[in-house]
Structure formats: structure tokens, C-alpha cells
C-alpha positions in Angstrom: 0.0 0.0 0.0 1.3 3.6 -0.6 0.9 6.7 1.2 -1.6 7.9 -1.1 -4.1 4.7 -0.6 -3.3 5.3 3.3 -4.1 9.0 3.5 -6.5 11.5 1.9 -5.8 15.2 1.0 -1.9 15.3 3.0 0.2 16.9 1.2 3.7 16.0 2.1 5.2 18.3 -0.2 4.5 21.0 2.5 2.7 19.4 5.5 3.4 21.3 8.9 5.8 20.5 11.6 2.0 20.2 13.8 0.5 18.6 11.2 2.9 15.7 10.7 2.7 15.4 14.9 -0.9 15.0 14.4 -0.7 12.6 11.7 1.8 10.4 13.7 -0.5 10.6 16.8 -3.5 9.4 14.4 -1.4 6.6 13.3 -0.8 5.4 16.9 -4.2 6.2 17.5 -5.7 3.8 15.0 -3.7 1.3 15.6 -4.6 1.0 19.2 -8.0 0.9 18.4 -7.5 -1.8 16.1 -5.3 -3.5 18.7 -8.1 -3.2 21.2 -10.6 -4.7 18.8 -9.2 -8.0 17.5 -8.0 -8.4 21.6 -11.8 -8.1 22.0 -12.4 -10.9 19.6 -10.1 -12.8 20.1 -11.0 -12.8 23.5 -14.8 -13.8 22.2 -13.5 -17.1 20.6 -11.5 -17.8 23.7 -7.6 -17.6 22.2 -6.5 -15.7 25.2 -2.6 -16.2 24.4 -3.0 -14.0 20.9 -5.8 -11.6 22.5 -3.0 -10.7 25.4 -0.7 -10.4 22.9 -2.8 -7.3 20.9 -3.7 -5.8 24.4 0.1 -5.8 24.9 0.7 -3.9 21.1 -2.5 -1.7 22.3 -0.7 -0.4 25.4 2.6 0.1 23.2 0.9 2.1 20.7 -0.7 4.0 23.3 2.3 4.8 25.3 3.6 5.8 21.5 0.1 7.7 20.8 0.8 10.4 24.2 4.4 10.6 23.4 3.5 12.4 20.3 0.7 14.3 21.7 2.5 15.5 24.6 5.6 17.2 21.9 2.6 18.0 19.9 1.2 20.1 23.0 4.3 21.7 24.2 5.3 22.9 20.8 1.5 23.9 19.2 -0.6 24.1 21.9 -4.3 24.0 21.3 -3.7 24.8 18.0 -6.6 23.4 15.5 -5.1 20.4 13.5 -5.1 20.0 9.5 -5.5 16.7 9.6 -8.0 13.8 10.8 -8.6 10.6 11.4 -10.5 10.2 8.2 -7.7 10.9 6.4 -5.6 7.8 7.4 -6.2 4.4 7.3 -4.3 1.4 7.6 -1.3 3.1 8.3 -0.1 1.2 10.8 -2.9 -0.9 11.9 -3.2 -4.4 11.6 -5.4 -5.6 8.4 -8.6 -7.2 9.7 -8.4 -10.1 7.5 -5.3 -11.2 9.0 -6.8 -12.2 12.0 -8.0 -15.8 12.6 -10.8 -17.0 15.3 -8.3 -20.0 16.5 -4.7 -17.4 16.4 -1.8 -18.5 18.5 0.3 -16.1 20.0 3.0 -16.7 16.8 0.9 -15.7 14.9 -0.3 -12.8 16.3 3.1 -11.5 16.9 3.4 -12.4 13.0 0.7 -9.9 12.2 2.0 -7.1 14.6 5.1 -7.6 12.6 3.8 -6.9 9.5 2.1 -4.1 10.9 5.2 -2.3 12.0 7.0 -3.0 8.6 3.9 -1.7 7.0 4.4 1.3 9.3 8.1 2.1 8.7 7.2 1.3 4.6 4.9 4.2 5.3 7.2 7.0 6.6 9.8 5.8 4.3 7.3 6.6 1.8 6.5 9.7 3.1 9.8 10.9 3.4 10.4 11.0 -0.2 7.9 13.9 -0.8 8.4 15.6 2.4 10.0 19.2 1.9 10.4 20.7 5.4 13.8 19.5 7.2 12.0 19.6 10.4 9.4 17.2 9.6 12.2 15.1 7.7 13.6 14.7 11.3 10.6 13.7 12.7 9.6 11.2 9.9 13.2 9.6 10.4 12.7 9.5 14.4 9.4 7.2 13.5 10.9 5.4 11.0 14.2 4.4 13.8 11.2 3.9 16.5 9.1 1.3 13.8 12.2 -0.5 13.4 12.6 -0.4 17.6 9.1 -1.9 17.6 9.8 -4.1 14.7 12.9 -5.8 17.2 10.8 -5.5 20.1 8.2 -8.2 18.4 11.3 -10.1 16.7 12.6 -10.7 20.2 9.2 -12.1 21.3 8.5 -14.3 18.5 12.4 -15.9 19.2 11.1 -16.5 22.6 8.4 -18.8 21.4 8.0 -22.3 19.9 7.1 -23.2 16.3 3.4 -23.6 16.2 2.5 -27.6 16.0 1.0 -28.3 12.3 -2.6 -26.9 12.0 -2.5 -24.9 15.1 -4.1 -21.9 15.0 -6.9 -23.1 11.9 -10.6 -22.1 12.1 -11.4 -25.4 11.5 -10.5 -28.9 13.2 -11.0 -30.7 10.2 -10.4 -30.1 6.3 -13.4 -29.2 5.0 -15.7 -31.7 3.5 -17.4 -31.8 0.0 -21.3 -31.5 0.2 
């Protein structure tokens, strides 16, 4: 995906110093949320080990999320933003169709990974177009931090065991021809 399919109307030819904050703390934004709703369903179809995992990357992204706002605050204030949520999506968030009803934790920390690469793809992306030397800066920062998260999720998925054959399927059984 490029940056154009993940925003709408951002230039980043000559997007503000405050508008690229409030970009990156959309980014985090939506990503939590979507962290906090496949926890919730995975919690639903009882596969605990992956729906701890996503609360886990929820609380990440949310510790990420008031980083950003609080340098967005000290340098803008209460400064109206240029940019919304509804100008973003899937920046950083995991796809929906990624997750499964039966997910182990593997693979849940599979699909955080992709999400962070997806992420980092994103601001390198970005930083092609981007004019201002200030928002360069901060575009790199992100980029260094996705590639932080990226390790972070690399050195839990080292932790764990290959899953056994067929864990992890929504179904017990192949399916059968009617």
C-alpha cells in the first residue's frame, strides 16, 4: 500500500511541523483501536494467548500515541489540527483479515510484525515527498522507533515455539465436500 491509498488530501510536499505530529499521533491512534478490537475478539473465541498479545501492542501504541501528543502540545498548543482521522487508514494498523478466530500467539506476533514493517514502509514513503527539514527529522525519528518496535516483536517471536502443524486453523478438520 502507498501513502496515497493510506491518506487523503496530505500533502507531504509542505505538510506542517504540527500537522505531521498530528498525523503520527493518528497513526498510533488507529492502531490502538485496532489492537483493542481484535484483543476483543479474540477474547470472544476464547484464544487468550493472541488476545493478550494485541492488548500488549494496544498499550505500546498508546504509550507511542501520548508521546507524540505531549511534543505535539508543548510545541502547538491548542492549535486546531489539519489533519483527521479520516484521512488515514491502515497506516499502521493491523489488516482485519489477518486475523483468525483459533490465532496462536505466533501468529499474532506475526501480524504485529507486518504491521510495524507496514508502518516504517509508510514513513519511508512519506519521506520522499516531504519538503520541510523539520518534519524530515521527525519522519526519520518514526521510521528508527518502527524499526525499535519491529525488534521488540522479533525478540518475542524468538522467545516462542514453532506452532505444531494446523494450530491456529478455524477449523478442526479439512473441509468436506457437500
Amino acid at each position: 500500500m502507498t501513502t496515497q491509498k493510506q491518506t487523503q488530501g496530505i500533502d507531504f510536499a509542505t505538510i506542517s511541523m504540527r500537522d505531521a505530529l498530528d498525523l503520527a499521533v493518528l497513526i498510533e491512534e488507529e492502531a490502538r483501536d485496532r489492537y483493542e478490537e481484535l484483543a476483543a475478539q479474540l477474547i470472544l473465541h476464547r484464544t487468550p494467548g493472541a488476545a493478550a498479545f494485541f492488548t500488549k501492542m494496544m498499550r505500546v501504541e498508546e504509550v507511542h500515541r501520548k508521546q507524540l501528543f505531549e511534543q505535539r502540545t508543548r510545541n502547538f498548543g491548542n492549535q486546531p489540527s489539519g489533519v483527521s482521522r479520516e484521512m488515514i487508514y491502515d497506516v499502521e494498523a493491523p489488516d482485519y483479515d489477518e486475523v483468525r478466530m483459533n490465532m496462536t500467539p505466533r501468529t499474532a506476533l506475526e501480524v504485529a510484525l507486518r504491521s510495524e514493517v507496514k508502518a516504517h514502509a509508510f514513513f519511508v514513503n512519506a519521506l520522499k515527498h516531504v519538503a520541510s527539514a523539520e518534519v524530515k527529522k521527525l519522519f526519520e525519528h518514526l521510521c528508527e522507533e518502527e524499526v525499535e518496535h519491529q525488534n521488540l516483536v522479533k525478540a518475542e517471536l524468538a522467545k516462542l515455539e514453532p506452532d505444531e502443524p494446523g494450530s491456529g486453523d478455524d477449523f478442526g478438520d479439512d473441509p468436506v465436500a457437500q
